[in-house]
N, C-alpha and C positions, 0 to 999 in steps of 0.2 A: 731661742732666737731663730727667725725664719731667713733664710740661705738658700740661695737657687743657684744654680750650677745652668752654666753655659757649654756645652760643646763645639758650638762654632759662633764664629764671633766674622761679622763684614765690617770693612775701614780699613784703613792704611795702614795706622798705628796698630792696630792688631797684627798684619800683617808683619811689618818691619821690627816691633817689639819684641822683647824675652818677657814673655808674663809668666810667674805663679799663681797671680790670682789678683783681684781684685776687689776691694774692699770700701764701702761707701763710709765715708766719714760726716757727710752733708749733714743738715737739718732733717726732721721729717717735715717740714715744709714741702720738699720736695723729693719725699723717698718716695720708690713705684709702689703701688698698689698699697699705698697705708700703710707698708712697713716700718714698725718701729727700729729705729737706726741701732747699728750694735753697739756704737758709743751712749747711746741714751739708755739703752738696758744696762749697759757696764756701773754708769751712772747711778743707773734706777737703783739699784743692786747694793751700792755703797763699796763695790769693789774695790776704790781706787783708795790710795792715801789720798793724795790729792786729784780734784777733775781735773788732768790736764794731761795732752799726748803730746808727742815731739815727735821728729819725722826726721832722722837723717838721708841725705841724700848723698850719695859715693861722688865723689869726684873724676875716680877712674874707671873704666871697662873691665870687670870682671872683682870689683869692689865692691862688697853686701852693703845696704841700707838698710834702716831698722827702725821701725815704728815701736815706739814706748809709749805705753801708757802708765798714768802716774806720774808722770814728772820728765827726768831726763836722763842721761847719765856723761858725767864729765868728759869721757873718752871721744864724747864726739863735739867739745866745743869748747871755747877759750875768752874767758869772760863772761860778766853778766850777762842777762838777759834784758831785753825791753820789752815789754807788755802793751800791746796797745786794746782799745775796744772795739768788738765785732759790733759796727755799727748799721747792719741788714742780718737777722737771721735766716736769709735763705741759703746763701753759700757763705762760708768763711771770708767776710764783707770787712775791707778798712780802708781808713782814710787816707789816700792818696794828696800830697800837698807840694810837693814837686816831683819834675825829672832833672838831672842832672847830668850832664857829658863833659867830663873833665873838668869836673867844678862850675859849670856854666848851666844855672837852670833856662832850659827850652820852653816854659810859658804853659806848660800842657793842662795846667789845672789851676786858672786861675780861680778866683771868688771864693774862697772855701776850700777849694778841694775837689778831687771827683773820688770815685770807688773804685777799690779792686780787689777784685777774688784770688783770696789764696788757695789755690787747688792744686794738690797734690800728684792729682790722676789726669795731668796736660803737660807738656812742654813748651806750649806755647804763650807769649806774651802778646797778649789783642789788647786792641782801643781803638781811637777812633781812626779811620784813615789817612787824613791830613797828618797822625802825630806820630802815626806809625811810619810812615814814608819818609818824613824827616828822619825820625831817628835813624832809620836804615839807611839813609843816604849818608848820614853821620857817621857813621859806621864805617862806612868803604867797604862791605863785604859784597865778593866777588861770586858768581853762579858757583863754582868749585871750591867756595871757602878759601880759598887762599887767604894767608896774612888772619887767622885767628888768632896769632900769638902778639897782635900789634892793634887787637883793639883799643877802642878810647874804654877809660873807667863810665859806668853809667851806675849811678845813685841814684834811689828809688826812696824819698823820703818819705816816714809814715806818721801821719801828724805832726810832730818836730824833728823827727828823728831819724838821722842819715842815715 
């Protein structure tokens, strides 16, 4: 597996972040230099009981997160799963079929549907302008965060599924 090590890194999030390391999970559709992705070698390989990873994410500051491959494990979740289909193989591509702010879908995708990237390696939620600025007006969130314990619920349906 080919692996390149970075020593300095420019951007914010470098900056402000705790990284140990960074790990591409993408398609090679879009890996640098024709590298083959190390989920596609793990694959390639038959290493997995099943192809499939799971990605916890800690809720609190100084809480570990834990990338599994193979499947999942119960300690980090409560109930089924839902499965949907990666409908772009370039990033982890699905179909987005509404928004939701306290039960009240905001219109953001009509006709079908639009797409959104599940990516691991961002914090951020992008789209289009006009739909971002509503939301965040919806929101009420303040230059200093104030009042994060009194946001509205936002549901992000995927395909059917809230």
């Amino acid at each position: 597996q080919v692996f390149a090590e970075m020593t300095h890194e420019t951007g914010k999030q470098f900056l402000y972040g705790a990284f140990s390391g960074i790990l591409g999970l993408a398609f090679s559709s879009i890996a640098g230099h024709k590298v083959v992705p190390v989920l596609d070698n793990i694959i390639g390989q038959h290493l997995l009981s099943r192809n499939q990873f799971s990605v916890h994410l800690s809720r609190h500051a100084g809480e570990d997160g834990a990338l599994i491959f193979g499947g999942t494990e119960d300690r980090f979740h409560k109930g089924p799963f839902t499965y949907h289909p990666v409908v772009r193989t370039i990033y982890w591509t699905l179909r987005l079929t509404d928004v939701k702010v306290n039960g009240r879908s905001q219109g953001f995708c009509p006709n079908g549907g639009c797409f959104v990237a599940v990516d691991t390696g961002t914090s951020i939620i992008a789209g289009p302008s006009q739909d971002v600025r509503q939301l965040l007006f919806m929101m009420h969130i303040s230059a200093t965060c104030d009042g994060l314990d009194e946001l509205p619920d936002i549901c992000l349906t995927i395909d059917t599924t809230d």
